[in-house]
C-alpha positions in Angstrom: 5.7 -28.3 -13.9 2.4 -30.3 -13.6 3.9 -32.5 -10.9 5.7 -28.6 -8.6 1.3 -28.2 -9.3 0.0 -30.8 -7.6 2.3 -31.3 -4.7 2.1 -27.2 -4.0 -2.3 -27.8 -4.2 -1.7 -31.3 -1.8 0.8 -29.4 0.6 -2.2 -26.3 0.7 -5.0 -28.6 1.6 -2.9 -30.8 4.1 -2.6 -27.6 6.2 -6.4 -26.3 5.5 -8.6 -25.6 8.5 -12.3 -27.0 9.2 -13.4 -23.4 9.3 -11.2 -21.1 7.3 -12.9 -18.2 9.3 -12.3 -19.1 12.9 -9.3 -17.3 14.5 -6.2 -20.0 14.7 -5.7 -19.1 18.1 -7.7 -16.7 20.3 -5.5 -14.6 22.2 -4.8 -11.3 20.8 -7.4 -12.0 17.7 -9.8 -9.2 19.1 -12.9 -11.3 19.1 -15.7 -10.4 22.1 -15.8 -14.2 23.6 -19.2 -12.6 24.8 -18.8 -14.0 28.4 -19.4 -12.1 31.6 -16.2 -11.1 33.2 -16.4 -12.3 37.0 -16.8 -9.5 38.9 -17.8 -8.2 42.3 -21.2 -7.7 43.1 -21.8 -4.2 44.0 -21.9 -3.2 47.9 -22.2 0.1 49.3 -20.1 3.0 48.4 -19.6 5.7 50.4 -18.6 9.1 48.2 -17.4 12.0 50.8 -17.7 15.0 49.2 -15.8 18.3 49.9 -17.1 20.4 53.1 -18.1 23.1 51.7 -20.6 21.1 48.9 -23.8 22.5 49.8 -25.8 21.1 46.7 -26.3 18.2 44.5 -26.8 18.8 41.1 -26.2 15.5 38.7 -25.0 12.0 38.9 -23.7 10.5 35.6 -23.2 6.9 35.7 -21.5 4.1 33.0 -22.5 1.1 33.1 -21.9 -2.0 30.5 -24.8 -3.8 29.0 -25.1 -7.3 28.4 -23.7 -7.0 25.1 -20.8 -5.2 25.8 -21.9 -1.8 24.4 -21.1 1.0 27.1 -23.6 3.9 27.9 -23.7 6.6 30.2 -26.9 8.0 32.2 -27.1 11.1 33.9 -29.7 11.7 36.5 -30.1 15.5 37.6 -30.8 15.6 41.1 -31.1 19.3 42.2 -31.1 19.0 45.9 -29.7 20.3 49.3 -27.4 18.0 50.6 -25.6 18.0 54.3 -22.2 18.7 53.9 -20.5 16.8 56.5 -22.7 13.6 55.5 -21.8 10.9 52.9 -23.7 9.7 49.9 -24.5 6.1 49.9 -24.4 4.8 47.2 -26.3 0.9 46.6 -28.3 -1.4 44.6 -31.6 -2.4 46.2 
């Protein structure tokens, strides 16, 4: 019984890990590798809105902070705009 013991503790530590608390493999283990995604910069983007938009009240935008967290902004505009122009939008 002694000898099942020791060669059940020996066959346990053979297959221990350095760190017991790093994922054995990485895909699908749901851990932020907290590196930026490549991505496009941003250019200029047109939005046409209907013809017969005569005012612009809000813009809500999401962006995605450095650490990953997600917020949402909303800026409230309140102002005539020309309804056969479009809105620009660009980083400057």
């Amino acid at each position: 019984m002694k000898t099942a013991l020791y060669i059940f503790c020996l066959v346990i530590i053979a297959n221990a890990r350095e760190n017991p608390f790093a994922p054995s493999s990485l895909q699908g283990a749901g851990i932020s590798q907290m590196q930026p995604q490549t991505t496009i910069p941003l250019s200029a983007q047109k939005i046409q809105l209907p013809v017969d938009a005569v005012k612009l009240n809000k813009v809500t935008v999401t962006y995605q902070m450095i650490d990953g967290k997600i917020e949402t902004r909303t800026f409230f505009i309140d102002k005539a705009i020309a309804p056969d122009k479009a809105i620009i939008f660009e980083q400057r």
